[in-house]
C-alpha positions as CSV (number, residue, x, y, z in Angstrom):
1,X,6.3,19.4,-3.5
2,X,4.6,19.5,-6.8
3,X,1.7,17.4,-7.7
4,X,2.2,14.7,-9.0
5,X,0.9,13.8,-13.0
6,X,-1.9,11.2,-13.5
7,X,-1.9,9.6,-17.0
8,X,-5.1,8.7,-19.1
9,X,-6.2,5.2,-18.8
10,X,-8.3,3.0,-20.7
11,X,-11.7,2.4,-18.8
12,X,-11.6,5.8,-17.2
13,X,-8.5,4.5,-14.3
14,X,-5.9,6.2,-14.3
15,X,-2.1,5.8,-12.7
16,X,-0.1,8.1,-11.2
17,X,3.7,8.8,-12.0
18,X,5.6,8.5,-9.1
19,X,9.6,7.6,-8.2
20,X,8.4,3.9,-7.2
21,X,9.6,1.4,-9.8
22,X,7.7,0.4,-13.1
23,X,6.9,-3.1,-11.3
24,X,5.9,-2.0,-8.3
25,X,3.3,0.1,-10.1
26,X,2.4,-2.7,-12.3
27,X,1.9,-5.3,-9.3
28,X,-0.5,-2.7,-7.6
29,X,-2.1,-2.5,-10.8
30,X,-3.0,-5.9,-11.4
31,X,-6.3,-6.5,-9.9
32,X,-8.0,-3.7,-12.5
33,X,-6.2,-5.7,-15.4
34,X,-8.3,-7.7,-18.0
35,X,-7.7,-11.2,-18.2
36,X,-5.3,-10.3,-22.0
37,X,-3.5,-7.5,-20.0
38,X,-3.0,-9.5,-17.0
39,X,-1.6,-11.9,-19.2
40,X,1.2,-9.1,-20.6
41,X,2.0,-8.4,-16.7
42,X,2.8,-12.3,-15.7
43,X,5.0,-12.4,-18.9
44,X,6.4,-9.5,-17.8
45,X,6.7,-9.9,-13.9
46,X,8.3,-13.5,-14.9
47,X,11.3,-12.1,-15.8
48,X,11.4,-8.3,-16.7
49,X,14.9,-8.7,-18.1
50,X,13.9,-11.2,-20.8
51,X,10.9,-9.2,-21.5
52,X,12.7,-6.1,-22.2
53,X,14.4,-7.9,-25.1
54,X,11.1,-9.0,-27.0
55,X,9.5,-7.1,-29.6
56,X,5.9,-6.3,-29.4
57,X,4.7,-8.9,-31.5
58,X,7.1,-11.5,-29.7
59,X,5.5,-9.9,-26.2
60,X,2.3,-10.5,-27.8
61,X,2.3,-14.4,-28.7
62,X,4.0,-14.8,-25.5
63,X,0.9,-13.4,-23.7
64,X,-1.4,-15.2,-26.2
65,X,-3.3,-11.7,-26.9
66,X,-2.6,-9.0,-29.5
67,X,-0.3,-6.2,-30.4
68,X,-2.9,-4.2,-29.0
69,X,-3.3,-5.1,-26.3
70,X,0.3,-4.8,-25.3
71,X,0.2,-1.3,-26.5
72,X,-3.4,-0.6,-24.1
73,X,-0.9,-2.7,-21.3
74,X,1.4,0.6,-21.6
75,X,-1.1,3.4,-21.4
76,X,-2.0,1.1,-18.4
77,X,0.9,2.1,-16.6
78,X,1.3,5.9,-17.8
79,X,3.6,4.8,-20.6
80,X,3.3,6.4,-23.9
81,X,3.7,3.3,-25.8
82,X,5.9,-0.2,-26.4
83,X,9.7,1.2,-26.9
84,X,8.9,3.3,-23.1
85,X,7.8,-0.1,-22.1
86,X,10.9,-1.7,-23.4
87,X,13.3,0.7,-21.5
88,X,12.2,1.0,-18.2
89,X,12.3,-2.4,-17.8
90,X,15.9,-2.4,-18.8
91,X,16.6,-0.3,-16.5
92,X,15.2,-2.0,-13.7
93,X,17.0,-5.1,-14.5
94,X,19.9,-3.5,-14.2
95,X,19.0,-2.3,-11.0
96,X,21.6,-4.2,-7.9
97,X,18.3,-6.4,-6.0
98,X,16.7,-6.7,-9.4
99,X,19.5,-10.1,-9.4
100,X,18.8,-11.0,-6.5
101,X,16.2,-14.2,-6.9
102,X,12.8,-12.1,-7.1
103,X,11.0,-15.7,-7.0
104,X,9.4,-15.7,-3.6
105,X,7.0,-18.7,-4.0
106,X,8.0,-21.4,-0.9
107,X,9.1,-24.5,-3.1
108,X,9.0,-28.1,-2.6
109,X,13.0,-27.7,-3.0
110,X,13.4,-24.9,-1.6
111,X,16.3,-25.4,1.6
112,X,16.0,-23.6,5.2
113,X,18.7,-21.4,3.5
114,X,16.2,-20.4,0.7
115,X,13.6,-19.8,2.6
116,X,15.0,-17.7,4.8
117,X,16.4,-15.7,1.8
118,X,13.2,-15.8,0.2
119,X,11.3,-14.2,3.2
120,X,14.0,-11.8,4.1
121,X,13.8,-10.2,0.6
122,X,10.2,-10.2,0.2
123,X,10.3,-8.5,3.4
124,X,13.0,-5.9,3.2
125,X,12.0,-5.0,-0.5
126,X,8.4,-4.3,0.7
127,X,9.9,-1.4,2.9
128,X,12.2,-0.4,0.4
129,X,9.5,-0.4,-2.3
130,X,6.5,1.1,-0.2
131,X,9.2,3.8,1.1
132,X,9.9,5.2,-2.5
133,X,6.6,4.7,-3.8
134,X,4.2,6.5,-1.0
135,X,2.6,9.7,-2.4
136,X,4.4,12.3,-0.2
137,X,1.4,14.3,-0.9
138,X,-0.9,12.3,-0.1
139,X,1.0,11.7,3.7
140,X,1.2,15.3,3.9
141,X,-2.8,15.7,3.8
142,X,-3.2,12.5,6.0
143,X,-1.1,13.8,9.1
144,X,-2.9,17.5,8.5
145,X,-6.0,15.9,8.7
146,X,-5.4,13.4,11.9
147,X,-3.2,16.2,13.8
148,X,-7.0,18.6,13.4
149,X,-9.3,15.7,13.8
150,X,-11.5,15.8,17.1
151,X,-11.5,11.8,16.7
152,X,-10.0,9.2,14.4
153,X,-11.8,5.7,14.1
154,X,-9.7,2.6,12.1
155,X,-11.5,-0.2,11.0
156,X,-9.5,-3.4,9.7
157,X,-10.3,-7.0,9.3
158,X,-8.4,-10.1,9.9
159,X,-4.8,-9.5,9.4
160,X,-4.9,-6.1,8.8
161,X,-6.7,-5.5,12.6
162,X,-2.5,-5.4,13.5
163,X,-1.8,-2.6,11.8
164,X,-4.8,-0.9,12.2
165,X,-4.5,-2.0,16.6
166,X,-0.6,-0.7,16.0
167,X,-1.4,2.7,14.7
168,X,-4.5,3.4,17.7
169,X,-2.0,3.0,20.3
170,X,0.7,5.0,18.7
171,X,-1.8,7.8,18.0
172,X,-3.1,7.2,21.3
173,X,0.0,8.0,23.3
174,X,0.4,10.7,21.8
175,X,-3.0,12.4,23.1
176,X,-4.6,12.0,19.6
177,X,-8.1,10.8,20.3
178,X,-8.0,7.5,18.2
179,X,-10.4,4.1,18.5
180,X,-9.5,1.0,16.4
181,X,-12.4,-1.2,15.2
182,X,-12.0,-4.6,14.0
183,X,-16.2,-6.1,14.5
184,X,-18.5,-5.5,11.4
185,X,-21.3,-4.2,13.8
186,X,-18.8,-1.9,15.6
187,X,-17.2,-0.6,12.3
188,X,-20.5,0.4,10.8
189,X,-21.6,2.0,14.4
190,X,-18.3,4.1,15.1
191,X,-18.7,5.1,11.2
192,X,-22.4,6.3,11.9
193,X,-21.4,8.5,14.5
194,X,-18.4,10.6,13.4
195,X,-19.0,13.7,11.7
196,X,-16.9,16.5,9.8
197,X,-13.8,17.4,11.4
198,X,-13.6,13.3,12.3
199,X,-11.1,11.1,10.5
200,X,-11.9,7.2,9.2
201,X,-8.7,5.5,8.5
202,X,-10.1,1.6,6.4
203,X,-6.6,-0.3,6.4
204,X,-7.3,-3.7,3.7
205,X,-4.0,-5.0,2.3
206,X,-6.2,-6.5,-1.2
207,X,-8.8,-2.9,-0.8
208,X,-11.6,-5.9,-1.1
209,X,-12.3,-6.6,2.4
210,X,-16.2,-5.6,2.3
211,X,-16.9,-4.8,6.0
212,X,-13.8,-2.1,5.6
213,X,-15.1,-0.5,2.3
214,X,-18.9,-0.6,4.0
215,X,-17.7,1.2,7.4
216,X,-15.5,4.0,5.4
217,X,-17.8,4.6,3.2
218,X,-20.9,5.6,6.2
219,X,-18.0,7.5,7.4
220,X,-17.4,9.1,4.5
221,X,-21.5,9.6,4.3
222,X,-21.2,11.2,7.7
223,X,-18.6,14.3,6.3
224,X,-15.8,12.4,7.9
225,X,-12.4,12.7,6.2
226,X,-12.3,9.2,4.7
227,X,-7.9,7.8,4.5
228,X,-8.0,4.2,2.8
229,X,-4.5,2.4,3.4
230,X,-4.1,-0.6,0.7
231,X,-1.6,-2.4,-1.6
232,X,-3.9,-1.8,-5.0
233,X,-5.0,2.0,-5.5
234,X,-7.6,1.6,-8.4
235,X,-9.7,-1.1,-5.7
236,X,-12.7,-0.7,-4.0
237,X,-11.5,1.3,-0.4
238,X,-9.1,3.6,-2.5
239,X,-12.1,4.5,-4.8
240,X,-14.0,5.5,-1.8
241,X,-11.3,7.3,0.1
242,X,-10.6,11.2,0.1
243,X,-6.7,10.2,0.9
244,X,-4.7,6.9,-0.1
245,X,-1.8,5.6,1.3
246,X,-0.6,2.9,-0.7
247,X,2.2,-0.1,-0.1
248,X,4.0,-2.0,-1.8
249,X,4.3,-6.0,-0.2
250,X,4.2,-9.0,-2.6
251,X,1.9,-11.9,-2.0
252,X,1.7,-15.1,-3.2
253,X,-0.7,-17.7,-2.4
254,X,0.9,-19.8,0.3
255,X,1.9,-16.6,2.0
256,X,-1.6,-14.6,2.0
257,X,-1.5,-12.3,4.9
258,X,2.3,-12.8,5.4
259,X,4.7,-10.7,7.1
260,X,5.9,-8.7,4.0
261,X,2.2,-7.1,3.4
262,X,1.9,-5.7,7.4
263,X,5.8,-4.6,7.1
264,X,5.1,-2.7,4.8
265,X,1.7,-0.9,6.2
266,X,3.7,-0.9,9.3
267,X,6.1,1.3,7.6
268,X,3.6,3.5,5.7
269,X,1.9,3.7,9.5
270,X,5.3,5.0,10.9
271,X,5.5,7.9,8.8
272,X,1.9,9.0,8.8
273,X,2.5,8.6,13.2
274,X,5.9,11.1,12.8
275,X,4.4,13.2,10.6
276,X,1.5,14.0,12.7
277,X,4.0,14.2,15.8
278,X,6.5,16.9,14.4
279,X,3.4,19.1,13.9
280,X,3.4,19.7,17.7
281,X,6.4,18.2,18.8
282,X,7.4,19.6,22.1
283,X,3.5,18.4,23.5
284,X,4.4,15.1,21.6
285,X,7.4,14.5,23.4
286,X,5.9,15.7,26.6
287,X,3.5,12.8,26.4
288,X,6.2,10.3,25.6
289,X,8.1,11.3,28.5
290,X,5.2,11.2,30.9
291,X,3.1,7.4,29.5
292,X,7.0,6.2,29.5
293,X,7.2,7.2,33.6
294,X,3.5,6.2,34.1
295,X,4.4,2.2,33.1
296,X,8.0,2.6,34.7
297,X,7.0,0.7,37.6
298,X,5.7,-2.2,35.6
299,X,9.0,-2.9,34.2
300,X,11.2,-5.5,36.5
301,X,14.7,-4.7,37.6
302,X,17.3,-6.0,35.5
């Protein structure tokens, strides 16, 4: 698969063109904003359909910033300029779930009804969104990179220590030598003591979570192969990553941590698991077969 481009951004970021949607991007985007751009993307994210109808200057006052800084919102994003803008977020609202309500916040009104719809979106779209938006390259060098690893450490804090406990014990029934880490002081020790050839996988939802971006980056000191897993690529872990593996999960602030965010690590975690497998799949499924008959006996009759 070809490489894919990476657009010129302000500030010396950069985005990557990809086949995920212009508001996925943008919500991954948002924490390297400036406050006037940020403004442009809540306009925007509000409702995309009304905002694809504005001119730049409307877009503008709307924001309470300038024309130009609209137009530095755009190269922001890989786009060219405003009309580019203007189009793809047409299309997008024409797109079927883009009618379904995209408003996920829990509301004072909101019914058992709503709330189950609410949550069910927010948690199917962050599959469907991570799905089309994970660098297929950028898997590829992952699962090369685990399946000819002597050892692979994963370090995660709080809610991420799921997914990062999820992927040790898939990788580890598999006969891929994997420890998961979810202590500061144990992070930072495992990370002192790999060395090239060894794989650090720092899984941090926000990429903020300072005890993840400290232990990847002794890892990474070490000559380990460094694979940051995150929802924002331009944050701290992706910057000190040799591989990221982005999502694609929506927060809000009454559901920080939710279920949506680990889903959709879950999912990029799944992949990167069968990708490693199918390189030596018949050992692979020799292993399932024989850690399936070795807890047989501690399953009850029916």
């Amino acid at each position: 698969m070809p490489a894919r481009k990476k657009t010129p951004v302000p500030d010396g970021a950069s985005v990557t063109e990809s086949p995920a949607g212009l508001l996925v991007r943008l919500r991954g985007l948002r924490p390297s904003l400036s406050p006037a751009e940020d403004r442009v993307a809540e306009c925007v994210l509000a409702d995309p359909r009304a905002a694809a109808g504005l001119t730049i200057s409307e877009l503008a006052v709307q924001a309470k910033t300038s024309e130009t800084t609209v137009l530095r919102f755009c190269k922001r994003l890989g786009l060219p300029g405003y009309p580019q803008l203007r189009l793809a977020l047409a299309a997008e609202s024409a797109q079927p779930r883009s009618r379904i309500v995209a408003d996920t916040d829990i509301n004072e009104g909101d019914t058992v009804d709503d709330i189950i719809a609410k949550i069910a979106f927010a948690d199917a779209s962050a599959v469907e969104e991570t799905a089309a938006q994970l660098d297929r390259g950028a898997l590829t060098r992952a699962a090369d990179a685990i399946a000819g690893a002597g050892r692979i450490d994963l370090y995660g804090i709080g809610a991420s220590a799921i997914v990062g406990t999820d992927a040790q014990q898939k990788l580890h029934r598999i006969g891929v030598v994997a420890f998961f880490w979810n202590d500061p002081h144990s992070c930072l020790t495992s990370a002192t003591l790999l060395h090239r050839g060894d794989v650090a996988i720092g899984i941090s939802h926000s990429g903020t979570t300072r005890e993840t971006i400290e232990a990847l980056s002794k890892a990474r000191s070490q000559g380990a192969t460094t694979i940051a897993l995150t929802n924002f690529p331009l944050s701290r872990l992706a910057a000190g990553a040799d591989i990221v593996l982005t999502t694609a999960a929506r927060e809000n602030s009454l559901r920080s941590g939710a279920t949506a965010s680990r889903i959709a690590a879950l999912t990029v975690i799944d992949c990167l698991y069968i990708a490693v497998a199918q390189r030596d799949l018949a050992r692979v499924q020799q292993a399932i077969t024989d850690t399936r008959e070795a807890v047989a006996s501690h399953h009850v009759e029916h």
